[in-house]
C-alpha positions in Angstrom: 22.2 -6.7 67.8 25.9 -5.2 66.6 27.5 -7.2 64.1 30.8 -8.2 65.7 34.0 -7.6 63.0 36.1 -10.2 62.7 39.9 -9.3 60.5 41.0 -11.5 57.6 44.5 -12.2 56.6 44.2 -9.5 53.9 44.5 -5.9 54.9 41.6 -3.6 54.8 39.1 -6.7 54.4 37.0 -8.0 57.2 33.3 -9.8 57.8 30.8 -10.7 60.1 28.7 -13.8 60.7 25.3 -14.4 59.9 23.5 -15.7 63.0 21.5 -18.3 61.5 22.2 -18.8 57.9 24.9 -21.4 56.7 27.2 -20.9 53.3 28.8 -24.5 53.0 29.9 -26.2 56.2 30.3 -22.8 58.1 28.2 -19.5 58.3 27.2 -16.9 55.8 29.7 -14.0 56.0 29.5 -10.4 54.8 32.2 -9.1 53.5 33.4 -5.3 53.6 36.2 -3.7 52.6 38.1 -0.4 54.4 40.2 2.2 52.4 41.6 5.8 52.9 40.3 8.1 49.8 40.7 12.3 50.0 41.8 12.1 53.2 38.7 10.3 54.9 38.4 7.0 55.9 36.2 4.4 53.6 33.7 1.4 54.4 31.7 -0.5 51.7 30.4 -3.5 52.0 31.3 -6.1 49.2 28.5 -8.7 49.7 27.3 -12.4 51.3 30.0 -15.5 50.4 26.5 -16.7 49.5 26.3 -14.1 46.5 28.0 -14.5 43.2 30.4 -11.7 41.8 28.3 -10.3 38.8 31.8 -10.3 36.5 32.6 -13.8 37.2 29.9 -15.1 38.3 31.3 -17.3 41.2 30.9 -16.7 45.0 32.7 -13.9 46.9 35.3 -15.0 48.7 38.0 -13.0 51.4 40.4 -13.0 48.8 37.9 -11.7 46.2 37.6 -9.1 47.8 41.3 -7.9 48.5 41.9 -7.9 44.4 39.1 -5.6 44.7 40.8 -3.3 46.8 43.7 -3.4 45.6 42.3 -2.2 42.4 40.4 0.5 43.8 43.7 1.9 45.5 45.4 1.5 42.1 42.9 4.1 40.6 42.4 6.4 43.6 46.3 6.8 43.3 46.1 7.2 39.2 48.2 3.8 38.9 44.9 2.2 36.8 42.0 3.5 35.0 38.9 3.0 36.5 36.2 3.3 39.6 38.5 4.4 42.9 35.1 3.7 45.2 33.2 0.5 45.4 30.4 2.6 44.6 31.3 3.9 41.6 32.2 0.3 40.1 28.7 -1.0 41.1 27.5 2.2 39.2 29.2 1.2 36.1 28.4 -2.7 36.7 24.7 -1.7 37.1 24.8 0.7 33.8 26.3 -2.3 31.6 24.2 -4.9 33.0 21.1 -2.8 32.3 22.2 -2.2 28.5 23.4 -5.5 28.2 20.0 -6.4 29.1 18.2 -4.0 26.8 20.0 -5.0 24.0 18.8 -8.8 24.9 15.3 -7.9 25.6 15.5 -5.9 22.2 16.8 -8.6 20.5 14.2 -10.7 21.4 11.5 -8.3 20.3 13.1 -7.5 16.9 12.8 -12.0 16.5 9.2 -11.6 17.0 7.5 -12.3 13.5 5.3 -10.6 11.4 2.8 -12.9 12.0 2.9 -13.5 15.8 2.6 -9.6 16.0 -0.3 -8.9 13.3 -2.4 -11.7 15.2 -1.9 -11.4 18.6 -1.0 -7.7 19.1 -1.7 -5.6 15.9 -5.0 -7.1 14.9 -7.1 -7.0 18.4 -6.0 -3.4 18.4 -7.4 -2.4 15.4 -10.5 -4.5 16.3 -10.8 -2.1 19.4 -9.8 0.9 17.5 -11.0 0.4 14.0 -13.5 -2.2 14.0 -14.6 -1.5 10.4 -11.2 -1.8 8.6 -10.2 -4.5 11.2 -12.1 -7.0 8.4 -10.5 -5.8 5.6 -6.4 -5.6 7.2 -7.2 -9.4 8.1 -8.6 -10.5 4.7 -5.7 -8.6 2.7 -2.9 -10.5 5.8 -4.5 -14.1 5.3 -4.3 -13.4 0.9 -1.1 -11.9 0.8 1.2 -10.8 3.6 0.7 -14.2 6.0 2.4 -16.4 3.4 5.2 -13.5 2.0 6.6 -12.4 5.3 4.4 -13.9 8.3 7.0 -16.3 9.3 10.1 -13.3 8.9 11.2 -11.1 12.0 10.6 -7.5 12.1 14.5 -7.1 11.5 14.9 -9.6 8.2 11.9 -7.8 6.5 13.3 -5.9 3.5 12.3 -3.9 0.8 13.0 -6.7 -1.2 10.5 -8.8 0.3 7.8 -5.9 -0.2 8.7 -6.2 -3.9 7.8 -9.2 -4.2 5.1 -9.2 -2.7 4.1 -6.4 -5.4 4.7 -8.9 -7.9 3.1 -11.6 -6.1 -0.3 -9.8 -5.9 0.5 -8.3 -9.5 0.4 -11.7 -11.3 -2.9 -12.7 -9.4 -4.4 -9.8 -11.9 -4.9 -8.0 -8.6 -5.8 -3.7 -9.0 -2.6 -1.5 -8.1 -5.4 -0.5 -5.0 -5.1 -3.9 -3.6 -1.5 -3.7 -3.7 -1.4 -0.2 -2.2 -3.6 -1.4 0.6 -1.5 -4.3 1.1 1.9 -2.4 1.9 -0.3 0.2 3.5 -1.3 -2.5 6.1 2.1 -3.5 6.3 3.8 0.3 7.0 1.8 0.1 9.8 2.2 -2.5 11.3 5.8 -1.6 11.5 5.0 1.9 12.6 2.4 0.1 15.4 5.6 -1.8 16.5 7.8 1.0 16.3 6.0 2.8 19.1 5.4 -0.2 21.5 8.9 -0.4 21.3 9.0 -3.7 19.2 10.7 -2.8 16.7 13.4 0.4 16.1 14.1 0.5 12.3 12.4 2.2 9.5 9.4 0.4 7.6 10.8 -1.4 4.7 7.9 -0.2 2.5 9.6 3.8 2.8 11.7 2.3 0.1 9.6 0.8 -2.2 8.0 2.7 -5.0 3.4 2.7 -4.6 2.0 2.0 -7.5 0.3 4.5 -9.6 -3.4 4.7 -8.8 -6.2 5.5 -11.5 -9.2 3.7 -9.8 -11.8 6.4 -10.7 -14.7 5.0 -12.1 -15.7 6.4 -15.1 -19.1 5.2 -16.0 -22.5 6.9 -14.8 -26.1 6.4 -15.4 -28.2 8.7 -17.2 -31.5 9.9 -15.8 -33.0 7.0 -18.6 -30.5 4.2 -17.5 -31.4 4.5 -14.0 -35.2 4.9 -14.3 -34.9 1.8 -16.5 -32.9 0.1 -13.6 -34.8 1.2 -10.7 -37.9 -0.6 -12.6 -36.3 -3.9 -12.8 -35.0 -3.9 -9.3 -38.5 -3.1 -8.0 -40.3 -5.7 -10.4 -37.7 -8.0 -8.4 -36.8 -7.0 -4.7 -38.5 -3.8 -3.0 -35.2 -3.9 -0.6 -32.7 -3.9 -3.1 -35.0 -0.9 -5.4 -35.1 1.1 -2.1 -31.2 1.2 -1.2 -30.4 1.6 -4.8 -32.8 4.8 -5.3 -31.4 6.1 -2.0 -27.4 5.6 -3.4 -28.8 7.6 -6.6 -31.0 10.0 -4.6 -29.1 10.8 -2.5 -25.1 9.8 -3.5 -24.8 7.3 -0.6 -22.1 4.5 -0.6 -23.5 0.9 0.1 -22.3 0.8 3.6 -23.6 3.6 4.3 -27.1 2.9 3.6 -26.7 -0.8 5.4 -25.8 1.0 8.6 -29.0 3.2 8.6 -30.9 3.1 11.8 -34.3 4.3 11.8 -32.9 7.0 15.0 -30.9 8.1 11.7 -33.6 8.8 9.6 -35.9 12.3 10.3 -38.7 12.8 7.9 -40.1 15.8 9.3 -36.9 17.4 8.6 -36.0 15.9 5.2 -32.7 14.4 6.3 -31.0 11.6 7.1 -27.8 11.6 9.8 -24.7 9.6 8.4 -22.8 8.4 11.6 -19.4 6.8 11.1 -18.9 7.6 7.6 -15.6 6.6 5.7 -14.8 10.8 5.7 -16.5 11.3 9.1 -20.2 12.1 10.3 -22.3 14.6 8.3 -26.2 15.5 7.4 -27.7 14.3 4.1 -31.2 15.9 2.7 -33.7 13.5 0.9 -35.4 14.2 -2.4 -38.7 13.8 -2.6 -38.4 10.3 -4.0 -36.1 9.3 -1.2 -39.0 10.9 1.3 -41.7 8.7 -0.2 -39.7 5.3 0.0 -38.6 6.0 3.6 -42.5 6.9 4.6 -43.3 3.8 2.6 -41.3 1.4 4.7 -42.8 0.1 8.2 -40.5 2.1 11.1 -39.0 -0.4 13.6 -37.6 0.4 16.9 -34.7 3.6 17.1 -31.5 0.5 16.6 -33.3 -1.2 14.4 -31.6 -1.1 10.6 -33.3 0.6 8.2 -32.4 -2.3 5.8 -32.7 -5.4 7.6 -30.6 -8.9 6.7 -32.8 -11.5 5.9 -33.4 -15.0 7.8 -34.9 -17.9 6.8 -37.4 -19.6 9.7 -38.6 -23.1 8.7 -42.2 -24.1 9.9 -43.5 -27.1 11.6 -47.1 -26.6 10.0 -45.5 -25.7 6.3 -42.9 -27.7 4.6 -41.9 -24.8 2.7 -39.7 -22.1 4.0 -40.7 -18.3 5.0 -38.5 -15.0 4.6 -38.6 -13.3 8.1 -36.0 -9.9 9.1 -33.2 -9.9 11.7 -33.7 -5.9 12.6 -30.8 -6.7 14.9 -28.3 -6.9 11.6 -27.4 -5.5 8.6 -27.5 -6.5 5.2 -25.2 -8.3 3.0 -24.9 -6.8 -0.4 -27.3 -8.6 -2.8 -26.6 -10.4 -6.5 -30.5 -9.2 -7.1 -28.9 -5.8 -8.3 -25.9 -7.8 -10.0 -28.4 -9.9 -11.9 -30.1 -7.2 -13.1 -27.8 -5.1 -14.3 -26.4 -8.5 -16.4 -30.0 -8.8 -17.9 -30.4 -5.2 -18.9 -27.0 -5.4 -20.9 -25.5 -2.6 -18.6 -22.0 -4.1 -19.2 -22.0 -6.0 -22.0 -18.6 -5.9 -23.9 -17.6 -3.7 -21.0 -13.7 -5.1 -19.6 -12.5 -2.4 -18.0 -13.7 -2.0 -14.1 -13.6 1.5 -14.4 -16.3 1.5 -16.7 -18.5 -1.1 -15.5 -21.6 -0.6 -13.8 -21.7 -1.5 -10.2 -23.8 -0.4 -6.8 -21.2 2.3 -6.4 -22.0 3.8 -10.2 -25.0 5.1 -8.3 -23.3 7.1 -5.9 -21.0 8.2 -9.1 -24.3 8.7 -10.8 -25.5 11.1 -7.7 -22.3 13.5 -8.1 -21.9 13.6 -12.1 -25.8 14.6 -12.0 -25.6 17.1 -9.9 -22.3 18.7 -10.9 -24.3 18.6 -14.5 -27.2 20.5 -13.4 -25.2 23.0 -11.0 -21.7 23.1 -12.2 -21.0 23.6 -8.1 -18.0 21.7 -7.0 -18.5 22.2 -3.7 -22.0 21.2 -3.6 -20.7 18.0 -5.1 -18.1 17.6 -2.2 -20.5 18.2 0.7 -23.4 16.1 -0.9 -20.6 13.4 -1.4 -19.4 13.7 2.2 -15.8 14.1 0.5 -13.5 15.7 2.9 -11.2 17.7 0.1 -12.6 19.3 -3.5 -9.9 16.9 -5.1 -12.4 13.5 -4.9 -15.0 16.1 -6.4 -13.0 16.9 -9.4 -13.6 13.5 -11.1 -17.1 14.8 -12.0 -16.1 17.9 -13.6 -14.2 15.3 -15.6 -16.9 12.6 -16.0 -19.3 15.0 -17.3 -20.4 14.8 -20.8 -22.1 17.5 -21.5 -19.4 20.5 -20.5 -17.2 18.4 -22.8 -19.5 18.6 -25.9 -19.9 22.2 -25.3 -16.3 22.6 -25.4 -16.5 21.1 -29.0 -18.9 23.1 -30.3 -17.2 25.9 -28.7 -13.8 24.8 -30.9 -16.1 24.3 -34.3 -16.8 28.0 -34.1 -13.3 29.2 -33.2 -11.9 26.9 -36.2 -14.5 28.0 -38.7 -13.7 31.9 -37.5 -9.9 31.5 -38.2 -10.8 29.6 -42.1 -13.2 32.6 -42.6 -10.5 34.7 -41.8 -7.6 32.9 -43.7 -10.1 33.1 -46.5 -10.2 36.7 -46.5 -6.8 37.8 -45.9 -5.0 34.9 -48.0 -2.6 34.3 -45.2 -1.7 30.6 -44.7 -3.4 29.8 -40.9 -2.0 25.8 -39.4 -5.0 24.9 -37.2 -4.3 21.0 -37.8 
């Protein structure tokens, strides 16, 4: 069917009817407007009396669309800056409304809180990505970051608030690591937002000094220490004797020995596969100590833990309780070793963390042993599972022995120069 044209008052405008559709008490029109421009003759349609006008929003109307004309004749003849073709306006219209409605949209991500973002978007994708550090980003939020800027948006976060947060955790006689994971967590979570387009600044941590780290643990067991301690733990718990002779053994963190699976474990070969570990996946040999305590142990199925948790099952013909394993999990870290190491006076009078002996002073033990006995950084590093020489260095440092050597070393060089003073009469400052 044609459209049928029908003139208006107004020069260059005209419509046509909608068959059907009704705009107040008559028919929908549409609206177009004609014009001369370079010489050729112009149509463009304006739109439906039933549409609104984008700039004012109210309906189009004949008249409407003759001060539209009008001003596209005005800039086609350089009278008025501006669009000369109905085209080009809608163009422009379309270009503002679109960053108009960025900025909006951006607006309304920049008032989405720290909190609304950690839980419902940051946190589930660290669960999927990092499920093992997910745990420890959502304990360090619900301490610390939930109650100093959960309720803040992205944009009114500022390194002010990050300082005192510092503070906060500082007073709590927190470690300078818990602070430093704390802001870590929080740099990216701004970074996570930053590239789904939530947020467009910088992280407000970028300018807030870290504090300065010295987490090293200093203290190590001798060979007597941990035979001594090894003894204890077995007189108390098999379990808890087993994983610590392994962490000694064979320098394993705690973790890494409670996510053994026996498809880890291969005797005939001496080694044990570390999947997952905190510097990556790698191969670990066992002493023959380590060999005998794995043989010892009764194999389950391929998945099942090396070190099963523990479950209590009550039973109807016993009224006392029985200690059963759930192969299926793995197991949470035990006081047994904490207890003993109280009752062998390991760190009585002992303060300071660093020196304090915990289930990690075995792995500790494990490095500063074997750096002893080889004086082989590397060794250290690979044994470790350390993914630079520079975690390696501390046992170089830790090591007694090279230091007393280093002594007696300087003895002899100071008694050389007095022998020599002594001779020549020469005045020598070795203070």
């Amino acid at each position: 069917m044609v459209n049928k044209w029908i003139s208006t008052k107004f020069k260059g405008v005209r419509y046509y009817e909608h068959p059907t559709r009704k705009h107040g008490i008559g028919k929908d029109k549409y609206l177009a407007i004609r014009y001369q421009r370079d010489g050729k003759r112009v149509e463009e349609g304006i739109g439906w009396t039933s549409e609104l006008d984008p700039k004012d929003k109210k309906n189009w109307t004949p008249e409407k669309a003759a001060l539209v004309l009008a001003e596209l004749k005005e800039a086609g003849r350089g009278l008025k800056q501006g669009p000369s073709r109905l085209s080009e306006r809608r163009d422009i219209d379309d270009k503002r409304k679109a960053t108009a409605q960025a900025e909006v949209e951006q607006q309304e991500k920049e008032a989405i809180t720290f909190t609304d973002f950690f839980e419902k978007t940051y946190l589930p994708q660290v669960k999927l990505d990092r499920p093992k550090s997910a745990r420890a980003d959502e304990g360090l939020y619900n301490s610390w970051l939930k109650s100093a800027i959960g309720p803040l948006p992205f944009s009114q976060i500022s390194p002010f608030h990050i300082e005192k947060l510092k503070k906060t955790i500082a007073n709590a006689k927190r470690s300078p690591r818990t602070i430093e994971y704390a802001l870590a967590i929080v740099r990216q979570v701004f970074n996570y937002a930053r590239r789904v387009g939530v947020y467009s600044g910088a992280s407000p941590t970028a300018m807030v000094k870290q504090p300065k780290i010295d987490n090293a643990r200093m203290r190590y067991l001798t060979p007597g220490e941990a035979d001594k301690l090894l003894k204890a733990l077995a007189a108390i718990s098999v379990t808890v004797h087993d994983m610590a002779l392994l962490s000694l053994h064979c320098g394993l963190r705690y973790g890494e020995i409670a996510s053994l699976q026996w498809q880890d474990v291969n005797l005939g070969q001496n080694a044990l596969a570390i999947r997952d570990a905190k510097a990556g996946s790698r191969t670990t040999f066992l002493t023959d100590a380590a060999r005998q305590m794995l043989s010892s142990r009764t194999a389950g199925k391929p998945e099942d833990y090396v070190f099963p948790a523990r479950k209590k099952v009550l039973h109807d013909e016993e009224i006392g309780e029985s200690i059963k394993q759930d192969t299926s999990r793995k197991p949470i870290m035990s006081q047994t070793f904490f207890r003993v190491v109280k009752d062998l006076g390991l760190n009585t009078g002992i303060t300071d963390r660093k020196l304090k002996v915990t289930f990690h002073t075995l792995r500790h033990s494990h490095g500063t042993l074997l750096y002893e006995a080889t004086h082989d950084l590397y060794l250290v590093q690979k044994s470790l599972g350390h993914k630079t020489a520079t975690m390696a260095q501390r046992y170089a440092k830790m090591t007694e022995g090279r230091l007393r050597d280093a002594a007696k070393v300087m003895n002899q060089a100071l008694q050389v120069k007095v022998a020599e003073q002594d001779q020549s009469g020469d005045v020598a400052n070795i203070a």
